[in-house]
N, CA, C and O of each residue as an XYZ file, in Angstrom:
752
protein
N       0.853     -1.190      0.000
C       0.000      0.000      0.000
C       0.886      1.235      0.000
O       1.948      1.363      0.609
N       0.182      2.266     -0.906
C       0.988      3.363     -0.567
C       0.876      4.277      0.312
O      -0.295      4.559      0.564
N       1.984      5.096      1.118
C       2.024      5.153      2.684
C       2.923      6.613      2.585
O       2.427      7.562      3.192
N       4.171      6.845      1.883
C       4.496      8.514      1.961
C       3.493      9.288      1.486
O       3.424     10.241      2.262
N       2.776      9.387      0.740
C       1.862     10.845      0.558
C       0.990     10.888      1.234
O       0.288     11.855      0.936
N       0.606     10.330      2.052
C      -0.845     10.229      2.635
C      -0.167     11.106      4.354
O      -0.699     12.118      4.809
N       0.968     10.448      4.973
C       1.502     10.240      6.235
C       1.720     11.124      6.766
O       2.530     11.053      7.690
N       0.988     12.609      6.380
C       1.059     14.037      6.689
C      -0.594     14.537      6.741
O      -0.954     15.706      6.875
N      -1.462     13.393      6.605
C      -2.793     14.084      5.646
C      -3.616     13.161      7.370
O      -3.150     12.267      8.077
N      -4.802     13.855      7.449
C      -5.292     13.550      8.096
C      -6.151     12.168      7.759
O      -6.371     11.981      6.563
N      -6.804     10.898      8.966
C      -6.989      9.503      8.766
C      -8.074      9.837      7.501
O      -7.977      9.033      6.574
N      -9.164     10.980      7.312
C     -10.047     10.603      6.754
C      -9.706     10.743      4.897
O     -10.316     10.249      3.950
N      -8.646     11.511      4.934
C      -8.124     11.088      3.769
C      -7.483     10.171      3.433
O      -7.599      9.717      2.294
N      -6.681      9.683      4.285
C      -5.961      8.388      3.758
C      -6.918      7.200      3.666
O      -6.787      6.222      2.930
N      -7.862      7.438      4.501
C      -9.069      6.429      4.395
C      -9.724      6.268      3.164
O     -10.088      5.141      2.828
N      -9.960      7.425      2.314
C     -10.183      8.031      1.051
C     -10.175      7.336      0.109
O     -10.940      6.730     -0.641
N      -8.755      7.604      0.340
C      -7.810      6.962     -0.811
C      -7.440      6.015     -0.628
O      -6.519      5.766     -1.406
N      -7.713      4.992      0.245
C      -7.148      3.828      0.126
C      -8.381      3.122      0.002
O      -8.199      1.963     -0.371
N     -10.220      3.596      0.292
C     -11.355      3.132     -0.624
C     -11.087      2.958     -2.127
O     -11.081      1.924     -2.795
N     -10.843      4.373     -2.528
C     -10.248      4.383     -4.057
C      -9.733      3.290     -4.416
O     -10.354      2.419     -5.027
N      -8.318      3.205     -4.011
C      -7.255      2.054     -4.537
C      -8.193      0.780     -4.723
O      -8.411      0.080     -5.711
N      -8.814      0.719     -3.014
C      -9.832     -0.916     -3.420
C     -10.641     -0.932     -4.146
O     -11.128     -2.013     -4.476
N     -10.950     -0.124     -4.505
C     -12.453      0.274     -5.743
C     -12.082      0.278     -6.791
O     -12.993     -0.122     -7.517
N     -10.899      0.597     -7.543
C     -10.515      1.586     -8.586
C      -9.539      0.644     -9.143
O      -9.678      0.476    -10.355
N      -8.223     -0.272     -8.379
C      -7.397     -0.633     -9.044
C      -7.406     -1.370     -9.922
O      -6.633     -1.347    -10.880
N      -8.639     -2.446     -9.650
C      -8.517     -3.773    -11.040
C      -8.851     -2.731    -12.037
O      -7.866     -2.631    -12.768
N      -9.665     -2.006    -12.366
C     -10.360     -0.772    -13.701
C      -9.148     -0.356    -14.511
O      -8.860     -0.352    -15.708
N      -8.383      0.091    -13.060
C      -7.169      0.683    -13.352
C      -6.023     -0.265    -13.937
O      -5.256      0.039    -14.850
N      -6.041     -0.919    -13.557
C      -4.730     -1.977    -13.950
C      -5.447     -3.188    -15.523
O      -4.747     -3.948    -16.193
N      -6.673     -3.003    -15.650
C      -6.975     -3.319    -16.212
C      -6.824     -2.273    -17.887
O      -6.439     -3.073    -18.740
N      -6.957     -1.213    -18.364
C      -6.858     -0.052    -18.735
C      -5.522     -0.199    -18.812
O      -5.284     -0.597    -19.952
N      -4.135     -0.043    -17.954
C      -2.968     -0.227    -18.136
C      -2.332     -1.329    -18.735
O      -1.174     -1.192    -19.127
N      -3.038     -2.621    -18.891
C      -2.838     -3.863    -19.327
C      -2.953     -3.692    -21.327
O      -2.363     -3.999    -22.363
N      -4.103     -3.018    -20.829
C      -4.456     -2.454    -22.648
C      -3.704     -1.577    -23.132
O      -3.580     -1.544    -24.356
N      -3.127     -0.803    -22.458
C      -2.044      0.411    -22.860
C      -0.887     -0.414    -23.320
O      -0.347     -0.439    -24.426
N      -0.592     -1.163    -22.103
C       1.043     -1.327    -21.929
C       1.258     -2.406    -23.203
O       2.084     -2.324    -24.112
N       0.157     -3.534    -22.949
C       0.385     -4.892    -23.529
C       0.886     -5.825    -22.795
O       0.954     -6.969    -23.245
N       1.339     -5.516    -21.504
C       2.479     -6.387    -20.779
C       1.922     -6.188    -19.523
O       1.781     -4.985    -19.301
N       1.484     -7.032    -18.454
C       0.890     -7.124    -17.438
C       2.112     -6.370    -16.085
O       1.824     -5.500    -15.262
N       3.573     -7.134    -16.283
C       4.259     -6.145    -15.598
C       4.657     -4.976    -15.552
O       5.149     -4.385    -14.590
N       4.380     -4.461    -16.993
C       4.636     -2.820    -17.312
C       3.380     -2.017    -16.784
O       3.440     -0.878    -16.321
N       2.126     -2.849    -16.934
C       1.231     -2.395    -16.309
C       0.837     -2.251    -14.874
O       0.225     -1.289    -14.407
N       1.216     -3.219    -14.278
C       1.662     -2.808    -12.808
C       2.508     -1.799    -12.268
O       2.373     -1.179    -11.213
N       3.269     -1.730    -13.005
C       4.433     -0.398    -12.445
C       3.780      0.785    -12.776
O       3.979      1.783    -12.084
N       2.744      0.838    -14.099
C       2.432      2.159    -14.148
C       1.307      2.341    -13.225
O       1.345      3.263    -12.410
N       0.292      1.524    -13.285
C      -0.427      1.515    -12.066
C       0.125      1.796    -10.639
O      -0.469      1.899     -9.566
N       0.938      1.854    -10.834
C       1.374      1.810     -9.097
C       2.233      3.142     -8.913
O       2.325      3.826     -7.894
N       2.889      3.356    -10.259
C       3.226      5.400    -10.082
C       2.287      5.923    -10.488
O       2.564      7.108    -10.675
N       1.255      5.701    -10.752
C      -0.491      6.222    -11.237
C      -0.599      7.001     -9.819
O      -0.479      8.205     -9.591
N      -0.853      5.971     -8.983
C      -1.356      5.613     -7.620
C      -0.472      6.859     -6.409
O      -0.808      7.779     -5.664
N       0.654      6.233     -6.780
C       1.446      7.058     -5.967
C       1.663      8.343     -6.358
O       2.108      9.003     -5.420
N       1.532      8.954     -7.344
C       1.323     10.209     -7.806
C       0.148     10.900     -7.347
O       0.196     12.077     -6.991
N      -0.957     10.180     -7.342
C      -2.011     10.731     -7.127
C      -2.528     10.291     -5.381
O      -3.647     10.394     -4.880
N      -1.449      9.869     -4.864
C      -1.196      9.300     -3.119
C      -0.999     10.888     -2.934
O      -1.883     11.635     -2.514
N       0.341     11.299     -3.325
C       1.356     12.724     -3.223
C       0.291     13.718     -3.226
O       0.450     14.487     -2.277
N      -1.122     14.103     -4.195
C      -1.568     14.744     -4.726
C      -3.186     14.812     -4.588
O      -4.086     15.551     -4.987
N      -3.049     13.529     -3.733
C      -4.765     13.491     -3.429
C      -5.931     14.576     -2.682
O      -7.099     14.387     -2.340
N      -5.279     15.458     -2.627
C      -6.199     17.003     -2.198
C      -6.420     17.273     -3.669
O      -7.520     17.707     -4.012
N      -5.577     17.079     -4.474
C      -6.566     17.782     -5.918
C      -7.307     17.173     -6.584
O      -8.303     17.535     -7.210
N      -6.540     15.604     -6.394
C      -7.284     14.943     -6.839
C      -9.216     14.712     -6.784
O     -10.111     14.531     -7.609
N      -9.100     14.855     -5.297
C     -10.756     14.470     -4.494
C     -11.368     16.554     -5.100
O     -12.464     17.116     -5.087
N     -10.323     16.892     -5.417
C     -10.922     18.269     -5.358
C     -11.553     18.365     -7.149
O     -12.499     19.029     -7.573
N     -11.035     17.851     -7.565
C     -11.427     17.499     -8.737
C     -13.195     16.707     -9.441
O     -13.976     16.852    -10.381
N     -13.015     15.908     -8.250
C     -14.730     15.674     -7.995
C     -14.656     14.336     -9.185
O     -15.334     13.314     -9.084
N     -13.944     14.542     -9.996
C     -13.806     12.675    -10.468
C     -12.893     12.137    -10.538
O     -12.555     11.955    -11.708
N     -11.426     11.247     -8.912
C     -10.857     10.928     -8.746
C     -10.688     10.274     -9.961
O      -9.919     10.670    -10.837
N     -11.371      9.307    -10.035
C     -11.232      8.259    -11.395
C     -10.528      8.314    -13.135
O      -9.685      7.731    -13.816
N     -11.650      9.566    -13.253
C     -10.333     10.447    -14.826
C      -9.374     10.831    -14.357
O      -8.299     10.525    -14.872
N      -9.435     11.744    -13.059
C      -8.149     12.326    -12.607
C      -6.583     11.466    -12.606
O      -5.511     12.029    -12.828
N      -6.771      9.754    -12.255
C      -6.126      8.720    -12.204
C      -5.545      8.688    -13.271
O      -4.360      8.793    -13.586
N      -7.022      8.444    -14.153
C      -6.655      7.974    -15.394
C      -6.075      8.268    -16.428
O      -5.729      7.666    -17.444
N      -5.982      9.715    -15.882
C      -5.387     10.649    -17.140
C      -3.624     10.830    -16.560
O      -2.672     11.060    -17.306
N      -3.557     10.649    -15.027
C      -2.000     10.193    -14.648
C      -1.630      9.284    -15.285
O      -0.539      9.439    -15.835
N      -2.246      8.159    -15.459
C      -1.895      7.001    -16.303
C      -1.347      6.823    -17.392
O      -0.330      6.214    -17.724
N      -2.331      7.582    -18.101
C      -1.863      7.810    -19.710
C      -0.492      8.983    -19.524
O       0.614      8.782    -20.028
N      -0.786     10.004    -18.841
C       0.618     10.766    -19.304
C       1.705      9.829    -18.552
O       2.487      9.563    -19.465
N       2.178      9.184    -17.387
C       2.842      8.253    -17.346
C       3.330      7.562    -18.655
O       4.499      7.757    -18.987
N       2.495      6.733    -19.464
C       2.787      6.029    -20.136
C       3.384      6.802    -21.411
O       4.453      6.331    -21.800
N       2.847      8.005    -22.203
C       3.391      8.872    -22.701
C       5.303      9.315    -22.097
O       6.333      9.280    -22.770
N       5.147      9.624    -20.882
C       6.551      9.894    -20.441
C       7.404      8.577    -20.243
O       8.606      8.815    -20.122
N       7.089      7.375    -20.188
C       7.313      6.655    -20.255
C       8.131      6.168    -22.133
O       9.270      5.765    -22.368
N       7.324      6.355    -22.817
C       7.159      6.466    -24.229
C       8.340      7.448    -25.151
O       8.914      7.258    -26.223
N       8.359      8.375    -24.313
C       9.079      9.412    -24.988
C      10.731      8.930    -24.505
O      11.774      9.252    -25.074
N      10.573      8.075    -23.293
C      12.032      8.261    -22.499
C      12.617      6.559    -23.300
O      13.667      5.944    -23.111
N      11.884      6.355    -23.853
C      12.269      4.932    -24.391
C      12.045      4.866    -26.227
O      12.568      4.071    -27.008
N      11.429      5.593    -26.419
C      11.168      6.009    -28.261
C      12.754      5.804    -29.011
O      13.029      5.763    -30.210
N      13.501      5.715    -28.012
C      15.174      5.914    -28.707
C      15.321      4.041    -29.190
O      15.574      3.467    -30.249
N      15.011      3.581    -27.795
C      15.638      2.029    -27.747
C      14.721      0.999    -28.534
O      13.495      0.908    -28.471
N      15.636      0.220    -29.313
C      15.041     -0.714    -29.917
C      14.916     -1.529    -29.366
O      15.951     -2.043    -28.942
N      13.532     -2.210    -28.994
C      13.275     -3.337    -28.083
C      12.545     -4.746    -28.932
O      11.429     -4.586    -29.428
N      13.048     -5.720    -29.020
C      12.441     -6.962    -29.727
C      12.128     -7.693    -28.807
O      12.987     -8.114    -28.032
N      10.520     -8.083    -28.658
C       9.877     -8.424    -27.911
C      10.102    -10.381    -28.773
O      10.342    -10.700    -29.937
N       9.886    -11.209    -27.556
C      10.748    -12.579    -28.484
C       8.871    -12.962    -28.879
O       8.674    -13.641    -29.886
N       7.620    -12.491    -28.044
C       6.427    -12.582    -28.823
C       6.555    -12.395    -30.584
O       6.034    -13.123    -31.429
N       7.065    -11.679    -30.719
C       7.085    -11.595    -32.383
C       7.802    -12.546    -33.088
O       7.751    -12.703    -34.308
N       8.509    -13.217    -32.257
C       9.053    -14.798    -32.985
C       8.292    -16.059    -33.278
O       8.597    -16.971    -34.046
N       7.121    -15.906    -32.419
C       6.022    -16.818    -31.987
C       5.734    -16.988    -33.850
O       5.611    -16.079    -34.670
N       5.692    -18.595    -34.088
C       4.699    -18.651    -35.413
C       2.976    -18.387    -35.691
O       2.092    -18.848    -34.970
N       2.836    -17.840    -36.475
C       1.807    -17.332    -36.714
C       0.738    -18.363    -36.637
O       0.822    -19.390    -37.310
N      -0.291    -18.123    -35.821
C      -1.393    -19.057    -35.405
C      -2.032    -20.515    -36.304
O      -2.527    -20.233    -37.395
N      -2.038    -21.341    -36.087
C      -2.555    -22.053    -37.378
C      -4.119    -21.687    -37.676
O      -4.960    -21.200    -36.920
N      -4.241    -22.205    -39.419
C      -5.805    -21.948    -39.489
C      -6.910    -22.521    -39.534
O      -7.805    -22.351    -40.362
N      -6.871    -23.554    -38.219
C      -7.941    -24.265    -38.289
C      -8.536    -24.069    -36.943
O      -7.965    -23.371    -36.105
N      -9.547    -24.601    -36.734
C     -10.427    -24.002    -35.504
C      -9.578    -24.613    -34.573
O      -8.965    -25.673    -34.707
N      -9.609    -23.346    -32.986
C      -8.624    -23.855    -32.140
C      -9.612    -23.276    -30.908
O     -10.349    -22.290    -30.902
N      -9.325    -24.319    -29.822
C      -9.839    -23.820    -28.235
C      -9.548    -22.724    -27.955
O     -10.439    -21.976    -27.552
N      -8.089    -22.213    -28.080
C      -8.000    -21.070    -27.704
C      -8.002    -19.907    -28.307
O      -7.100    -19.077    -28.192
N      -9.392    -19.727    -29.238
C      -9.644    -18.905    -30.645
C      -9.285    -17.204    -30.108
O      -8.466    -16.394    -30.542
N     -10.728    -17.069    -28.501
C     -10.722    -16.076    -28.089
C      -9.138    -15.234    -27.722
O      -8.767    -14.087    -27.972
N      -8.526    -16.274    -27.095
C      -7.395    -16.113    -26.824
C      -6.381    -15.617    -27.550
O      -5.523    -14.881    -27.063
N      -6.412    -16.058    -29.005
C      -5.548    -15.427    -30.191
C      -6.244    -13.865    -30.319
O      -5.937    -12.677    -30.219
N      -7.458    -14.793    -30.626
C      -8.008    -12.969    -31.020
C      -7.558    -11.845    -29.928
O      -6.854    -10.926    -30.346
N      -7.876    -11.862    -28.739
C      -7.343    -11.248    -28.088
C      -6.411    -10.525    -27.495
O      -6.481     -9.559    -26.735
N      -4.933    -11.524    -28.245
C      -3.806    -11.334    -28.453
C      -3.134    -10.482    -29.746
O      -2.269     -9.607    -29.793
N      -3.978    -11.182    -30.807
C      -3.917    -10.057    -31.997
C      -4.304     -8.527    -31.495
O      -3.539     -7.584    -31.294
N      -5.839     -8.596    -31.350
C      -5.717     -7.082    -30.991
C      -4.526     -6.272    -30.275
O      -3.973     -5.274    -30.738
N      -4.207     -6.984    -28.897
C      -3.876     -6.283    -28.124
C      -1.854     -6.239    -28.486
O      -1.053     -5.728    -27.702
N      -1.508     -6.838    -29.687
C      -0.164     -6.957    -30.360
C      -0.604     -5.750    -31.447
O       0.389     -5.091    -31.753
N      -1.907     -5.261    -32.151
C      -1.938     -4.545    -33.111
C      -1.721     -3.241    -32.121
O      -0.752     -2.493    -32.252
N      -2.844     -3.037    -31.011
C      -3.005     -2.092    -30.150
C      -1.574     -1.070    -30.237
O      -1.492      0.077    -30.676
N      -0.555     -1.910    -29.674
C       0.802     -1.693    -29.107
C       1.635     -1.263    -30.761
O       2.788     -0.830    -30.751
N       1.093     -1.401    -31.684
C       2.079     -0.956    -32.776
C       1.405      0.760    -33.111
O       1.994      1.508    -33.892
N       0.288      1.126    -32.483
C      -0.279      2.386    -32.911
C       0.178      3.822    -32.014
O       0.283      3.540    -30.820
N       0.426      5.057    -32.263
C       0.799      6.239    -31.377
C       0.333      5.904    -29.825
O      -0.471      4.975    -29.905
N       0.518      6.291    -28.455
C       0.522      6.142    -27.562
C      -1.355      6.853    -27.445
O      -2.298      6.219    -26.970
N      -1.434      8.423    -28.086
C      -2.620      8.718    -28.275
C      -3.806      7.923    -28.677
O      -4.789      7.647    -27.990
N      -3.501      7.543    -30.131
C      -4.698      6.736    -30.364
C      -4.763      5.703    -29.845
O      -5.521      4.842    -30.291
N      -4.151      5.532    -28.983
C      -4.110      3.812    -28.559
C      -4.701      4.298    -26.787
O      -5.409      3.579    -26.082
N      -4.350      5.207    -26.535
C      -5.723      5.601    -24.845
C      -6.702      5.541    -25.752
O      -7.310      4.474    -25.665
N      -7.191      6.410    -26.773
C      -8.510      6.769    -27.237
C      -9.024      5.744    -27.472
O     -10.200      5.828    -27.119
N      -8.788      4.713    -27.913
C      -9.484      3.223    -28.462
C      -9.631      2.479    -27.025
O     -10.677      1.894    -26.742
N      -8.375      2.540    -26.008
C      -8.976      1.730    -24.916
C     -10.003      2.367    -24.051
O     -10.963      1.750    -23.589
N      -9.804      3.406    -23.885
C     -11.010      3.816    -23.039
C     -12.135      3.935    -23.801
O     -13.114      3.771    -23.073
N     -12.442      4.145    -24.927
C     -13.582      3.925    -25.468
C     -14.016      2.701    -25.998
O     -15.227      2.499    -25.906
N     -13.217      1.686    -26.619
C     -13.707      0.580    -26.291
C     -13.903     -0.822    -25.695
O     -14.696     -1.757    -25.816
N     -12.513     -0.438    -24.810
C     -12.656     -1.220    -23.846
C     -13.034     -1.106    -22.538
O     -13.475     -2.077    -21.923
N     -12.839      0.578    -21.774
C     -13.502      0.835    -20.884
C     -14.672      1.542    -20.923
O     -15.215      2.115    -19.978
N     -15.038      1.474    -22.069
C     -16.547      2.304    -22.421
C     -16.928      3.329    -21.900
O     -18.032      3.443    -21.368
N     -16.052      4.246    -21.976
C     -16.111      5.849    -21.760
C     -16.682      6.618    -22.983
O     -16.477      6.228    -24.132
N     -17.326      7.602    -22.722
C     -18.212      8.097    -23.972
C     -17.083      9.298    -24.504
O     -16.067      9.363    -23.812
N     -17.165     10.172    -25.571
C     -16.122     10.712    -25.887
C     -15.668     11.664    -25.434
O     -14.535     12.078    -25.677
N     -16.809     12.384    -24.393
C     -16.767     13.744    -23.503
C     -16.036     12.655    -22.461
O     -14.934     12.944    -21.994
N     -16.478     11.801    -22.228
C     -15.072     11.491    -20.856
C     -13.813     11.813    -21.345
O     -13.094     12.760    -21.027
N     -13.579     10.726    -22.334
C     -12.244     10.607    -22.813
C     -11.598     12.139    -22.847
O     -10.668     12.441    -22.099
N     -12.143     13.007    -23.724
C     -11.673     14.017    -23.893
C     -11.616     14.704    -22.722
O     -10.793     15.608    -22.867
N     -12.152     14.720    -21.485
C     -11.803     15.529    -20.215
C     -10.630     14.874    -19.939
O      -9.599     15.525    -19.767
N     -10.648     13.086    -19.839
C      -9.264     12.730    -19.410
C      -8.505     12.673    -20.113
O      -7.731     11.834    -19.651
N      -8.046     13.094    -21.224
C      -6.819     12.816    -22.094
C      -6.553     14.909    -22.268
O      -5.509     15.364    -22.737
N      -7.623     15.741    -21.823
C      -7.224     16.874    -21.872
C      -7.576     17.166    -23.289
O      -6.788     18.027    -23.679
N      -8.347     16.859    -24.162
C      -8.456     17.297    -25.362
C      -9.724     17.549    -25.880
O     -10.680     17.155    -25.213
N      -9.974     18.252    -27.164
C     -11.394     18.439    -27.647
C     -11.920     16.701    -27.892
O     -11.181     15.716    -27.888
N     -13.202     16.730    -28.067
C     -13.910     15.900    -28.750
C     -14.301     15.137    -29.963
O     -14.748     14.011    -30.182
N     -13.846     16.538    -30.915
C     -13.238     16.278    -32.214
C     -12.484     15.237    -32.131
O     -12.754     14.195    -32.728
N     -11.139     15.432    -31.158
C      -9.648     14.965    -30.931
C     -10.177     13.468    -30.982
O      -9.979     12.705    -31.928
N     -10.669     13.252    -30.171
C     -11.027     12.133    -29.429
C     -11.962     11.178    -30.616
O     -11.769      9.964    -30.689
N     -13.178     12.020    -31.692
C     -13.351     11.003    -32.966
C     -12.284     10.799    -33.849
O     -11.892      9.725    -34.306
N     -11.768     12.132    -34.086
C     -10.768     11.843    -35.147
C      -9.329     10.424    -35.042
O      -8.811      9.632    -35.829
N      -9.192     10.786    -33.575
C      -7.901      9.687    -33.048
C      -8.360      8.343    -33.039
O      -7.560      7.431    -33.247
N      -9.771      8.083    -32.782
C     -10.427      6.979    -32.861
C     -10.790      6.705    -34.122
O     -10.820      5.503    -34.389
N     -11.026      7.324    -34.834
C     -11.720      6.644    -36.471
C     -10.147      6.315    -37.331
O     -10.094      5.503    -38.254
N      -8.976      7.066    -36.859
C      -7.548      6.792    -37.773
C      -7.176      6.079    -36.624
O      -5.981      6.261    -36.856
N      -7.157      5.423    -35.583
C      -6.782      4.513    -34.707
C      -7.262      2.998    -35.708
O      -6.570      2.036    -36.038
N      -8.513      3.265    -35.942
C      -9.259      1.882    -36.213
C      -9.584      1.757    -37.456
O     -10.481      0.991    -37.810
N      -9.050      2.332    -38.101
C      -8.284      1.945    -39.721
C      -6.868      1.691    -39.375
O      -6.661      0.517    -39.682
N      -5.827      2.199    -38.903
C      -5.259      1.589    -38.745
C      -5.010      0.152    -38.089
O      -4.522     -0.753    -38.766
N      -5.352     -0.022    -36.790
C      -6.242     -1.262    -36.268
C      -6.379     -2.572    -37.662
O      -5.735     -3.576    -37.968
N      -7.422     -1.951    -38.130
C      -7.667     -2.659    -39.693
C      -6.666     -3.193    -40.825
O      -6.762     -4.245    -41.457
N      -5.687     -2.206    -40.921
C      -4.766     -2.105    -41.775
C      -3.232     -3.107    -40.992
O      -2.541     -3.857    -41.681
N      -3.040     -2.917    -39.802
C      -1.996     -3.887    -39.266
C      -2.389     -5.386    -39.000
O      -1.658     -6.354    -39.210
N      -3.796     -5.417    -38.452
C      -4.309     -6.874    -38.615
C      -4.526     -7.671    -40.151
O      -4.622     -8.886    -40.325
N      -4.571     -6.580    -41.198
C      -3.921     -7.422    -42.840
C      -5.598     -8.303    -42.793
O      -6.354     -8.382    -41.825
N      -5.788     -8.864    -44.154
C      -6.577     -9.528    -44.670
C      -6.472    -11.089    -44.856
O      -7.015    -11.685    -45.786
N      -5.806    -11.616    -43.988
C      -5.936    -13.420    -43.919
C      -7.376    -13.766    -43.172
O      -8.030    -13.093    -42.375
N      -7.573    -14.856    -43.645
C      -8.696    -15.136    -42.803
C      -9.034    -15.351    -40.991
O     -10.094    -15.340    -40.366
N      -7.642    -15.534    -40.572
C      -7.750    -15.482    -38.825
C      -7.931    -14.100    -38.675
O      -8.694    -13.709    -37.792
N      -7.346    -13.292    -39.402
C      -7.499    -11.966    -38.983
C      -8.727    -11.081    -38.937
O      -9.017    -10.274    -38.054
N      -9.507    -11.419    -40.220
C     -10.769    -10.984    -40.555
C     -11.574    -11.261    -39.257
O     -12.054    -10.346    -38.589
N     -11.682    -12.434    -38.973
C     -12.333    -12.349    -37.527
C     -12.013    -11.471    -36.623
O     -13.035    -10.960    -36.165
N     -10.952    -11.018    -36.106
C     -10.552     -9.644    -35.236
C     -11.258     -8.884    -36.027
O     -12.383     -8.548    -35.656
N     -10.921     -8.597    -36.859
C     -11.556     -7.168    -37.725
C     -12.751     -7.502    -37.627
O     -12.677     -7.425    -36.400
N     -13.573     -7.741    -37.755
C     -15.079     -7.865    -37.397
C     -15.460     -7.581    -35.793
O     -16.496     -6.937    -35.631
N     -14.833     -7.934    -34.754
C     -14.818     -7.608    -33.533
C     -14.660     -6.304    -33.452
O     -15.617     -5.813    -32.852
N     -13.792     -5.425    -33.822
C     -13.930     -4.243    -33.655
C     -14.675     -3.218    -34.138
O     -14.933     -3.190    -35.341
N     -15.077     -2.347    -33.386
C     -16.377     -1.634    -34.149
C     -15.984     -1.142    -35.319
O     -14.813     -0.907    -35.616
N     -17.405     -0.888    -36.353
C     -17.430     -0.335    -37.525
C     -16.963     -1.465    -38.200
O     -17.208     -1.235    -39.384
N     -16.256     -2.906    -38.078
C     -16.221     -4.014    -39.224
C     -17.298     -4.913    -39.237
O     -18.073     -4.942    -38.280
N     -17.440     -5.654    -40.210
C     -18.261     -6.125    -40.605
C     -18.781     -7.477    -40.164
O     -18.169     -8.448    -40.609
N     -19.712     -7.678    -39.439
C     -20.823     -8.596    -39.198
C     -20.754     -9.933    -39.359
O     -21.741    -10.634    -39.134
C-alpha cells in the first residue's frame, strides 16, 4: 500500500484513498494492461499512477472525479514513459512466436485477443488511450476528452484513424478478418 503521501494528511483522507485504490485498481490496472500490452509494465504504471495521485490526493478528491483524474495520470505516465524509451530498440521474443494455425482452435478467443492487443501496441501512444477507453472501458467521448485533456473532435478523429489503422496492421488473412469484425465499424 501506498504510505508517503498520505503520512502528513489527516486519517479521513488516507481512508479516502485507500477506498479508491480498493475500488478503482482492477479498472485501473486493467486499462494499463491495454495500454502497456504487458501485465508487468502495467503494474508499475499503475502503481506510479497511484502514488502520484497518493502525493496529490487534495486535488485529486478536489477534482470531484478521482477516477479520470487517475486515469489521465496514467496515460501521461505512459506517454513519459514512451518518450524516455522512443530511442531504444526493443524486440519483444512474442514476435518470434509462429503465426497461429488456421484451423479451428480452443484457444480462438485467446488469439483474437492477443492479436488485438499486439496490433493495439504498434499504434501512437494517443490513439491507442482513445481506443482503450472507449472501447474497452466504455467511456463516452466527452469522458475521454476531459481525461486525455483534449477536444472531442480529438477524441473522434484519433479513434476513427486509430481503427483503420487497427484494420490495416491486422492485414486480410482469414484469422485476422475475424478480429476485424470484432472491432467496431467491421463487418458482421
Amino acid at each position: 500500500m501506498i504510505q508517503g503521501g498520505l503520512s502528513r494528511v489527516d486519517a479521513s483522507a488516507r481512508r479516502q484513498f485507500e477506498e479508491f485504490v480498493t475500488a478503482r485498481s482492477a479498472a485501473l490496472f486493467r486499462t494499463a494492461v491495454l495500454l502497456t500490452g504487458d501485465r508487468n509494465e502495467a503494474q508499475d504504471l499503475v502503481q506510479s499512477a497511484l502514488e502520484r495521485a497518493c502525493r496529490h490526493w487534495d486535488r485529486v478528491v478536489a477534482a470531484q472525479q478521482p477516477e479520470a483524474y487517475v486515469r489521465r495520470i496514467l496515460v501521461n505516465s505512459l506517454k513519459d514513459r514512451w518518450r524516455a524509451r522512443r530511442r531504444i530498440v526493443e524486440v519483444s521474443f512474442d514476435d518470434a512466436r509462429p503465426a497461429p494455425h488456421a484451423g479451428p482452435s480452443p484457444y480462438r478467443q485467446v488469439e483474437l485477443r492477443r492479436a488485438i492487443v499486439a496490433a493495439l501496441q504498434r499504434l501512437p501512444v494517443g490513439m491507442r488511450s482513445v481506443l482503450v477507453l472507449r472501447y474497452f472501458e466504455d467511456l463516452s467521448e466527452a469522458e475521454i476528452a476531459r481525461v486525455l485533456d483534449c477536444s472531442a473532435g480529438t477524441v473522434k478523429s484519433q479513434a476513427a484513424r486509430g481503427l483503420a489503422r487497427l484494420r490495416e496492421v491486422l492485414g486480410p488473412d482469414a484469422e485476422r478478418d475475424a478480429v476485424v469484425r470484432l472491432l467496431p465499424g467491421g463487418e458482421s
